[in-house]
Every structure is written in structure tokens, then in C-alpha cells.
CHARMM-style PDB file with segment names, atoms N, HN, CA, C and O in Angstrom:
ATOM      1  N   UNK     1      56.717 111.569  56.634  1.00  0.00      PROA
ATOM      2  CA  UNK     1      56.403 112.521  57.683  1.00  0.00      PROA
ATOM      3  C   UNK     1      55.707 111.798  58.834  1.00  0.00      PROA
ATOM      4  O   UNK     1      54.860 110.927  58.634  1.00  0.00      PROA
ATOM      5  N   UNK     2      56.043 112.140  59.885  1.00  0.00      PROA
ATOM      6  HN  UNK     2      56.731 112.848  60.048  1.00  0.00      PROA
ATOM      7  CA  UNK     2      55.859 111.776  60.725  1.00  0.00      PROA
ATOM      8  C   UNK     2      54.214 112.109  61.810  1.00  0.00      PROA
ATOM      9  O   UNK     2      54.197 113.024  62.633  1.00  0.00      PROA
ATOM     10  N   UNK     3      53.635 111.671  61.699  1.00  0.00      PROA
ATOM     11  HN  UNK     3      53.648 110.927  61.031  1.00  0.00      PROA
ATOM     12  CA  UNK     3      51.952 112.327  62.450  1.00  0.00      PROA
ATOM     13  C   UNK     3      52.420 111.795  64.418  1.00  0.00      PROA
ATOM     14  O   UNK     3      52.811 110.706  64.839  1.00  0.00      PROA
ATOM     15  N   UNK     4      52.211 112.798  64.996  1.00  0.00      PROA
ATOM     16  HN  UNK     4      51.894 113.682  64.654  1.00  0.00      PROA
ATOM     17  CA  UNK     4      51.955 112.958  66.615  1.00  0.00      PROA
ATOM     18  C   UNK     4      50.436 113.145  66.947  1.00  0.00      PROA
ATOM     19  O   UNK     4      49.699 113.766  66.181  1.00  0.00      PROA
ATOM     20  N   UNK     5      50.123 112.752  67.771  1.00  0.00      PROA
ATOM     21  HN  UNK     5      50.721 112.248  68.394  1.00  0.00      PROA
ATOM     22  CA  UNK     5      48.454 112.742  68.816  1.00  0.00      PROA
ATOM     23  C   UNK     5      48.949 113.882  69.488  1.00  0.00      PROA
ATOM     24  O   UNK     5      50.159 113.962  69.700  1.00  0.00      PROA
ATOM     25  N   UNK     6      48.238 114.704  69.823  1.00  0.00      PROA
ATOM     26  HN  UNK     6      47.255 114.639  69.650  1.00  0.00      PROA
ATOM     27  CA  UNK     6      48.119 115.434  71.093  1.00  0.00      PROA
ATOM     28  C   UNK     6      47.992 114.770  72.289  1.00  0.00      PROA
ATOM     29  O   UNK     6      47.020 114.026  72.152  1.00  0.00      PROA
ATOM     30  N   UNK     7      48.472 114.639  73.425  1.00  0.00      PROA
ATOM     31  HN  UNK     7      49.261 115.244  73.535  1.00  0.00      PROA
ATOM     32  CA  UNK     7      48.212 113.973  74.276  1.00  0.00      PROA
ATOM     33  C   UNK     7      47.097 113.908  75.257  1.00  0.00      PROA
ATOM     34  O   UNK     7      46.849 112.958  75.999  1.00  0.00      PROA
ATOM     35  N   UNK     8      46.457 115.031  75.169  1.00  0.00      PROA
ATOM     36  HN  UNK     8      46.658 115.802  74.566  1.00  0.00      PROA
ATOM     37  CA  UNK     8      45.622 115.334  76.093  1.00  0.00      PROA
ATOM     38  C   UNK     8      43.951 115.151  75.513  1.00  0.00      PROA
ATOM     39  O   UNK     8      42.940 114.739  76.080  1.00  0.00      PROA
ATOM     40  N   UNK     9      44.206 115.676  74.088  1.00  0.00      PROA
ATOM     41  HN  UNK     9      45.028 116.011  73.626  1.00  0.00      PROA
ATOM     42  CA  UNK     9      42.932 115.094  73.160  1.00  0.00      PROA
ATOM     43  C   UNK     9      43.066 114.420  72.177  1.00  0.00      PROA
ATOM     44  O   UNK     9      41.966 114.158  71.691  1.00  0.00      PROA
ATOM     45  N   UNK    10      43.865 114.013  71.647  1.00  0.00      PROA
ATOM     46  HN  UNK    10      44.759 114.225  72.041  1.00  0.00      PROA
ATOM     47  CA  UNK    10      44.129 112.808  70.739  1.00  0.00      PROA
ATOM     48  C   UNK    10      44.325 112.781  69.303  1.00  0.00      PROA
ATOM     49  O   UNK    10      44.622 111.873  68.527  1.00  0.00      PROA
ATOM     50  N   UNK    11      43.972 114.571  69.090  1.00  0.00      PROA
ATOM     51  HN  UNK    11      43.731 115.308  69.721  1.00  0.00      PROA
ATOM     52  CA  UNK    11      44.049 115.239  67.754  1.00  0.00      PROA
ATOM     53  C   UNK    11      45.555 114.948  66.843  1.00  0.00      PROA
ATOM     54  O   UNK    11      46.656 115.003  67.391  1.00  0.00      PROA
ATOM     55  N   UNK    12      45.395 114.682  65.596  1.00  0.00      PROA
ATOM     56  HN  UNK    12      44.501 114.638  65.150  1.00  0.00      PROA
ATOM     57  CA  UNK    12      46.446 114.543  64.500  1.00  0.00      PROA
ATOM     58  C   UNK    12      46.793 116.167  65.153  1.00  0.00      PROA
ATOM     59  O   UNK    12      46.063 116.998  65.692  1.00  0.00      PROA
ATOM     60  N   UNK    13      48.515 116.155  64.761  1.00  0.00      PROA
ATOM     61  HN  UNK    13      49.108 115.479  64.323  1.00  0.00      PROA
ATOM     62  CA  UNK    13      49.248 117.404  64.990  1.00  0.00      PROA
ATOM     63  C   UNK    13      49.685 117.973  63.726  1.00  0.00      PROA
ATOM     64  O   UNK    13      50.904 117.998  63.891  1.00  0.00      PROA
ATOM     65  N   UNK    14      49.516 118.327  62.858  1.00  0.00      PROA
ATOM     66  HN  UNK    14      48.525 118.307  62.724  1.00  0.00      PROA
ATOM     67  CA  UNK    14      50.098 118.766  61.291  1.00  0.00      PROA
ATOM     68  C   UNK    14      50.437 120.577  61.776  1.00  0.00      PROA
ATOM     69  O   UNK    14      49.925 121.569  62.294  1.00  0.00      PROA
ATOM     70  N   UNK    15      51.853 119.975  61.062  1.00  0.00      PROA
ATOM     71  HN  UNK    15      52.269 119.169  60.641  1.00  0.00      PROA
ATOM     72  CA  UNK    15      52.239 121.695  61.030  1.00  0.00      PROA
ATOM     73  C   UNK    15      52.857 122.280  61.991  1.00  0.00      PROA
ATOM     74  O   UNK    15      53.759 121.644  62.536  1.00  0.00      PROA
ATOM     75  N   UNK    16      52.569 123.540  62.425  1.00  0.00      PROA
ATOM     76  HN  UNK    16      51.836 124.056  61.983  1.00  0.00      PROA
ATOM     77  CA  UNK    16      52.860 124.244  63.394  1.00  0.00      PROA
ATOM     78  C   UNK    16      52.043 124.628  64.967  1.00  0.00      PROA
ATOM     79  O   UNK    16      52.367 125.181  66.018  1.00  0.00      PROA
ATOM     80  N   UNK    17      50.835 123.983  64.409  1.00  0.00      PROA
ATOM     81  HN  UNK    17      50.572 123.533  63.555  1.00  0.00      PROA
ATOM     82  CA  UNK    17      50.013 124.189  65.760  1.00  0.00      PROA
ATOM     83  C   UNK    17      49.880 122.957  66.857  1.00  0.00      PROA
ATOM     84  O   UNK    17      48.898 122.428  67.379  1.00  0.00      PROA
ATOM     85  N   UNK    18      51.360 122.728  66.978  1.00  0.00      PROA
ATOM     86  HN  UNK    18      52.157 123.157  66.554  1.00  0.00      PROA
ATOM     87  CA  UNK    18      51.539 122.086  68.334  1.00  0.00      PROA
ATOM     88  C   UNK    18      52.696 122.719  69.034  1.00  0.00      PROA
ATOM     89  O   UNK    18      53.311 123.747  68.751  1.00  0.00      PROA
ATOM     90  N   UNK    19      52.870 121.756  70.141  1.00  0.00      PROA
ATOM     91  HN  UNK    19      52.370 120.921  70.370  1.00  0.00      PROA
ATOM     92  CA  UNK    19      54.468 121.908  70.917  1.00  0.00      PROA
ATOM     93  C   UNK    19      54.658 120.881  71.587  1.00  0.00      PROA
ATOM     94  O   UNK    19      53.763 120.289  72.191  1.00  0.00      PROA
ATOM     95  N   UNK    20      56.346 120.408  71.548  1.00  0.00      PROA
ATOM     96  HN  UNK    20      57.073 120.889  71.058  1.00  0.00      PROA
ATOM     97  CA  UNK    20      57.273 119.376  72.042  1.00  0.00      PROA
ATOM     98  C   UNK    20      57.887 119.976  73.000  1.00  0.00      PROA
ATOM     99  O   UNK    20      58.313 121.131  72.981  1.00  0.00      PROA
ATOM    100  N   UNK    21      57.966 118.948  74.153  1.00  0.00      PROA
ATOM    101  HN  UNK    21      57.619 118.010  74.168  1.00  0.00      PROA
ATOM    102  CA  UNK    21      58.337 119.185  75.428  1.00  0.00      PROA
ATOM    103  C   UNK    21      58.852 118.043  75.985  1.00  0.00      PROA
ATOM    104  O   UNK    21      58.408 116.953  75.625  1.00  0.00      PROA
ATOM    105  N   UNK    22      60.071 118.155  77.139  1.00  0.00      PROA
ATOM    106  HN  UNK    22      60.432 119.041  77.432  1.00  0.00      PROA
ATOM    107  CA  UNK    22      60.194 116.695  77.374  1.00  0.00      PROA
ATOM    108  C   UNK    22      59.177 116.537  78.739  1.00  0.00      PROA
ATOM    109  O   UNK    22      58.728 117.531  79.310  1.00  0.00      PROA
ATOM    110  N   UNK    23      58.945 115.436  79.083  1.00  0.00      PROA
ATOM    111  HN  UNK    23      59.310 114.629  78.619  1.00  0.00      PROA
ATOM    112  CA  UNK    23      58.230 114.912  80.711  1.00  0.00      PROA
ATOM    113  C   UNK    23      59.476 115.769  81.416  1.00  0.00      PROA
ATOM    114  O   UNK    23      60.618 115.811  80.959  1.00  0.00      PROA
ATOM    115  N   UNK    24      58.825 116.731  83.140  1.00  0.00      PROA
ATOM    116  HN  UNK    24      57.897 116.697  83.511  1.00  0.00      PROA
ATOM    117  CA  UNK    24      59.680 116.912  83.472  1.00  0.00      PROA
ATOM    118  C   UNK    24      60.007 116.076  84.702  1.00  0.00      PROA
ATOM    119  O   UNK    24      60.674 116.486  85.652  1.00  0.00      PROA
ATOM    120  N   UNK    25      59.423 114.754  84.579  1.00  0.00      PROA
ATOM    121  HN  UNK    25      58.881 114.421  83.807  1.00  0.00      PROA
ATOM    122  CA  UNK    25      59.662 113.927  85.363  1.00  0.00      PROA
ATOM    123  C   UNK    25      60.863 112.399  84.677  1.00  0.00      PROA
ATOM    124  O   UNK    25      61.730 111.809  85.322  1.00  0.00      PROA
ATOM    125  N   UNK    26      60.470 112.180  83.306  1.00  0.00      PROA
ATOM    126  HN  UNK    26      59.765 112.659  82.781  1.00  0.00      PROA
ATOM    127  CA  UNK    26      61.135 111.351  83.169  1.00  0.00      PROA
ATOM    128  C   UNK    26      61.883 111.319  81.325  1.00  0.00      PROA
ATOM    129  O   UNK    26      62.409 110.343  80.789  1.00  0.00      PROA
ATOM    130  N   UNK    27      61.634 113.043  80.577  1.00  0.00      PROA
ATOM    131  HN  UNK    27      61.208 113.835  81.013  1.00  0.00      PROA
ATOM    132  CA  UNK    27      62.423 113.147  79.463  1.00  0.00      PROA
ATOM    133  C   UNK    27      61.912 112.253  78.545  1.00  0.00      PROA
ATOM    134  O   UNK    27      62.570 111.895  77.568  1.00  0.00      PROA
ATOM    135  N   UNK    28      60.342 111.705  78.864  1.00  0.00      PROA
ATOM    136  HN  UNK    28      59.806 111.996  79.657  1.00  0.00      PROA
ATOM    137  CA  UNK    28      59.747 111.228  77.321  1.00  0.00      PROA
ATOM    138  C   UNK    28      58.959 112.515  76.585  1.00  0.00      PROA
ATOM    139  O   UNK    28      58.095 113.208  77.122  1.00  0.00      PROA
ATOM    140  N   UNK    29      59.550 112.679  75.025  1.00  0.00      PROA
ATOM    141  HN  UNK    29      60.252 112.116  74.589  1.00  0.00      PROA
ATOM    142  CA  UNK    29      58.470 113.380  74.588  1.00  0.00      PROA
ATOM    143  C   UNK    29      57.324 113.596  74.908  1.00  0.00      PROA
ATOM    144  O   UNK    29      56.711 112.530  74.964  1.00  0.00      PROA
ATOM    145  N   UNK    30      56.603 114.595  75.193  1.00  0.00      PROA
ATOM    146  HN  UNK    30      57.101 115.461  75.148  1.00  0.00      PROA
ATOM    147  CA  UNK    30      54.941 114.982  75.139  1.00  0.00      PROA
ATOM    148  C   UNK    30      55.098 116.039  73.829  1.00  0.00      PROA
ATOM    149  O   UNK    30      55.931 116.882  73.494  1.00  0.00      PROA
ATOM    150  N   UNK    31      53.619 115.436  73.185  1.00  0.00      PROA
ATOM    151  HN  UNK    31      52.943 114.751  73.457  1.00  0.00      PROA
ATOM    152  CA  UNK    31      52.893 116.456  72.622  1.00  0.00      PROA
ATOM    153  C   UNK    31      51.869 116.826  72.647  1.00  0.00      PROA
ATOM    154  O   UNK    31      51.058 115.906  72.547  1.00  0.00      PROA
ATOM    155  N   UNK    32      51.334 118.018  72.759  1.00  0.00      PROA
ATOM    156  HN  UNK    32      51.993 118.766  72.840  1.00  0.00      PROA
ATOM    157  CA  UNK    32      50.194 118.784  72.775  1.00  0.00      PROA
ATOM    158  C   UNK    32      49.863 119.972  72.219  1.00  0.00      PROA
ATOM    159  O   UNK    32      50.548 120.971  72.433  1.00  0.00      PROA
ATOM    160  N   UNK    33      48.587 119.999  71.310  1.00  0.00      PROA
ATOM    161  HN  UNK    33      48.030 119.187  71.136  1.00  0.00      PROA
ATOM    162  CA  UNK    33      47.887 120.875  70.404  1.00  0.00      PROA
ATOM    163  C   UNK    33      47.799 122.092  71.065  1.00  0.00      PROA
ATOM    164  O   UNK    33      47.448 122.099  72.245  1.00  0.00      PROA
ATOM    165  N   UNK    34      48.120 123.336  70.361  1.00  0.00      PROA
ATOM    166  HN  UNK    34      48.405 123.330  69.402  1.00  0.00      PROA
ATOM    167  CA  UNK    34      47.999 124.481  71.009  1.00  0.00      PROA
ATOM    168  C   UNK    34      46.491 124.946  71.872  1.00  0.00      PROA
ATOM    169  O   UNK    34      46.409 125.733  72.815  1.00  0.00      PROA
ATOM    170  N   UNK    35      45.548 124.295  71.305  1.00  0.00      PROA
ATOM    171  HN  UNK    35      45.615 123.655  70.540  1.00  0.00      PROA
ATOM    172  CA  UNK    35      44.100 124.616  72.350  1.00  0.00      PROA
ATOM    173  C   UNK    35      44.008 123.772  73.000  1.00  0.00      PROA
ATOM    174  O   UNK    35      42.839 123.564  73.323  1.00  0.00      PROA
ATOM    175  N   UNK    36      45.045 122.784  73.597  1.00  0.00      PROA
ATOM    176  HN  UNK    36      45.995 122.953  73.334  1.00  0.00      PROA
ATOM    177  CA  UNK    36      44.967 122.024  75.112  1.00  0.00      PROA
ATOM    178  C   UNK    36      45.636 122.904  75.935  1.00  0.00      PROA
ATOM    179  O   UNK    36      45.286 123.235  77.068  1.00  0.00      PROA
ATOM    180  N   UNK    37      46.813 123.351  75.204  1.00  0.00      PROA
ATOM    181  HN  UNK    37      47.098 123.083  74.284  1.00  0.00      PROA
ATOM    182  CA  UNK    37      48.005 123.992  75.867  1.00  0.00      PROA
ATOM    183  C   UNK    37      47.500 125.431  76.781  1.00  0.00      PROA
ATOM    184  O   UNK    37      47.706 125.808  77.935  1.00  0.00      PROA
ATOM    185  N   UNK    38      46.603 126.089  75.394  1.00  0.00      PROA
ATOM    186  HN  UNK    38      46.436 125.782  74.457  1.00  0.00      PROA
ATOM    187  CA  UNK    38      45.941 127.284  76.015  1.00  0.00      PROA
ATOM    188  C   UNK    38      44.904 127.349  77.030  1.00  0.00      PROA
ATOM    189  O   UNK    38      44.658 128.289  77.787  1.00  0.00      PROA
ATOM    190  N   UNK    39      44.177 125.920  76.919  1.00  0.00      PROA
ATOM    191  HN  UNK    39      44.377 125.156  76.305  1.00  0.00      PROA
ATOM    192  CA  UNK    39      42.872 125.947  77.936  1.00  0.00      PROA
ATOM    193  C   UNK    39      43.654 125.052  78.810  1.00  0.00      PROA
ATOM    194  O   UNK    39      42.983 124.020  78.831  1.00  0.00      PROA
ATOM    195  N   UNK    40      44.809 124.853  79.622  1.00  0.00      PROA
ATOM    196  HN  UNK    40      45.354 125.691  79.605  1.00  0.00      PROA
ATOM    197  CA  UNK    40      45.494 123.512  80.536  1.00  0.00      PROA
ATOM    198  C   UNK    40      45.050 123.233  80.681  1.00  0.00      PROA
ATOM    199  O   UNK    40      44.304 123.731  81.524  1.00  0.00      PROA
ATOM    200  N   UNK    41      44.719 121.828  80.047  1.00  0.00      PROA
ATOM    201  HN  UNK    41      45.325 121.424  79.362  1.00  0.00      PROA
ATOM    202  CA  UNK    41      44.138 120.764  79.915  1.00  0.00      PROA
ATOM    203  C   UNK    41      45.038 119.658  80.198  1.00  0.00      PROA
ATOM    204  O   UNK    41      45.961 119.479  79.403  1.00  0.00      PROA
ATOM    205  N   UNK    42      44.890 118.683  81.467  1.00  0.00      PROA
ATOM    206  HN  UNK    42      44.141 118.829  82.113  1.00  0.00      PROA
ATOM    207  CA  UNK    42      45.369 118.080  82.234  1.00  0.00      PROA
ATOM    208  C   UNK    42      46.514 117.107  80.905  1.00  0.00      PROA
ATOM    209  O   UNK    42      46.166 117.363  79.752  1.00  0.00      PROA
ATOM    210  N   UNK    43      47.331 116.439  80.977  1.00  0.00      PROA
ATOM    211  HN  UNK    43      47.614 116.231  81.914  1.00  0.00      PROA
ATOM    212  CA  UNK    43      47.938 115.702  80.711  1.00  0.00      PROA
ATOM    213  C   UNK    43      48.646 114.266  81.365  1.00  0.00      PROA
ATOM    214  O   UNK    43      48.849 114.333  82.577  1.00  0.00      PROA
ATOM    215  N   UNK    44      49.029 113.018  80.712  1.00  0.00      PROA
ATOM    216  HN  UNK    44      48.864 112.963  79.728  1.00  0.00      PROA
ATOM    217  CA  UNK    44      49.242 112.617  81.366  1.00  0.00      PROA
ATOM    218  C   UNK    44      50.645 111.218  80.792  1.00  0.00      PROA
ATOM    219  O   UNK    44      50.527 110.118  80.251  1.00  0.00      PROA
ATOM    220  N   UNK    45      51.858 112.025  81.270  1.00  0.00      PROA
ATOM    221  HN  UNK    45      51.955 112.918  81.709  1.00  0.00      PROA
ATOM    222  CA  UNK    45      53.057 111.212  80.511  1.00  0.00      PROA
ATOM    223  C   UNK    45      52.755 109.569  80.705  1.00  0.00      PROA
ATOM    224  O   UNK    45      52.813 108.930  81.756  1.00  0.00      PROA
ATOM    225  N   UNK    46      52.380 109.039  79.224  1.00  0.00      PROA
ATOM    226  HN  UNK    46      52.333 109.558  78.371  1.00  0.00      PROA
ATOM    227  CA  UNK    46      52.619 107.533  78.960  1.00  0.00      PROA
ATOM    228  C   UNK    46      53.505 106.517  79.523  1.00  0.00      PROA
ATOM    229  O   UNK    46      53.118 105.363  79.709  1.00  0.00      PROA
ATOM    230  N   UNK    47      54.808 106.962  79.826  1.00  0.00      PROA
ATOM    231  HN  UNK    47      55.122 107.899  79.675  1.00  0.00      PROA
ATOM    232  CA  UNK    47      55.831 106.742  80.540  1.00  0.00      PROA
ATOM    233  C   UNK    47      55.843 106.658  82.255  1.00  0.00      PROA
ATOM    234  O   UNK    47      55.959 105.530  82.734  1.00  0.00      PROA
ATOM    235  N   UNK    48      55.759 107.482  82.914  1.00  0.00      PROA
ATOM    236  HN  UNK    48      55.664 108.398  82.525  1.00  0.00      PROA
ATOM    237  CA  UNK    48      55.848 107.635  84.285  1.00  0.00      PROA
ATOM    238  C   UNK    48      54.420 107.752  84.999  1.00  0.00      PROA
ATOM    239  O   UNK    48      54.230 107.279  86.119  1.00  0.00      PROA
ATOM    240  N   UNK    49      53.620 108.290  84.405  1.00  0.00      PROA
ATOM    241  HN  UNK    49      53.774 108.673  83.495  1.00  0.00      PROA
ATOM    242  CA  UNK    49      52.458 108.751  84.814  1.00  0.00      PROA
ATOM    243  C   UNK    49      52.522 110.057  85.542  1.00  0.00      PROA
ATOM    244  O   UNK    49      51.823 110.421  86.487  1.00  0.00      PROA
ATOM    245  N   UNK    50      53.426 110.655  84.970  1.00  0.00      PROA
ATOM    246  HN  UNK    50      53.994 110.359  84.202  1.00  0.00      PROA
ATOM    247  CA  UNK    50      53.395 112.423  85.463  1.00  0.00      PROA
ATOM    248  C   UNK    50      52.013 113.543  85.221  1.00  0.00      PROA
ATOM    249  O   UNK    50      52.006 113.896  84.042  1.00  0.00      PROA
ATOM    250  N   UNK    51      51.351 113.909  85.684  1.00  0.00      PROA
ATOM    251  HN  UNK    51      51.357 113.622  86.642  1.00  0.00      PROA
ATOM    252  CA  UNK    51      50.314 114.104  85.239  1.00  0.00      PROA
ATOM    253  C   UNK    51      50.814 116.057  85.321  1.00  0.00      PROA
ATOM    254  O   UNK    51      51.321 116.602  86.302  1.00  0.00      PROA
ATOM    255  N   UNK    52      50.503 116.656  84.132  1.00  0.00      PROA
ATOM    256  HN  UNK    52      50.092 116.214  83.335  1.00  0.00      PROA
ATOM    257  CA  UNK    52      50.722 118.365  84.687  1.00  0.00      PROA
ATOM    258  C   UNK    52      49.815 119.000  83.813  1.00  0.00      PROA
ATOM    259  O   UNK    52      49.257 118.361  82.921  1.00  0.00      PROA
ATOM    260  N   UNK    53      49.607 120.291  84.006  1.00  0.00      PROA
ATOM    261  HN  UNK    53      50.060 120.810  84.730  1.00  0.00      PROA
ATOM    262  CA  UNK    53      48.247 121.027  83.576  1.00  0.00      PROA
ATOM    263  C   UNK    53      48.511 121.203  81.743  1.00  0.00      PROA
ATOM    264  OT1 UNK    53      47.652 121.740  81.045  1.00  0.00      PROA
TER     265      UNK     53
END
């Protein structure tokens, strides 16, 4: 099994309380924990440096 970071806080992702999205700048995976997602909490794609709430 596979473990993901949240991107925005760095949290292990187990389960269901995340979400996958691509960059909508450059189609690399992001992931982020549902209480970054809910409080938009800045992000910032590894890849391009797309930064979105």
C-alpha cells in the first residue's frame, strides 16, 4: 500500500480522508487531507510551482 503526504501539511493520508487532483497547471498529482482542503490552505505543486488555495 501505498502512503501519500498531504501537500499542504505533510500528514500520512490513510483511507478515505483525502483527495487526488491533477495540477491544473501541469497534470502532476496533488494530494491533500480533507482539513487543508476545508480550511484552503495554500498549496504548492512540486512540479511547476502552481500555487492554489
Amino acid at each position: 500500500m501505498e502512503v501519500h503526504k498531504c501537500i499542504s501539511c505533510g500528514e500520512n493520508l490513510i483511507g478515505m480522508n483525502y483527495v487526488k487532483f491533477p495540477c491544473p497547471n501541469c497534470n502532476e498529482s496533488i494530494y491533500r487531507c480533507k482539513r487543508c482542503r476545508k480550511l484552503a490552505n495554500l498549496y504548492k505543486c512540486p512540479s511547476c510551482g502552481f500555487v492554489g488555495p
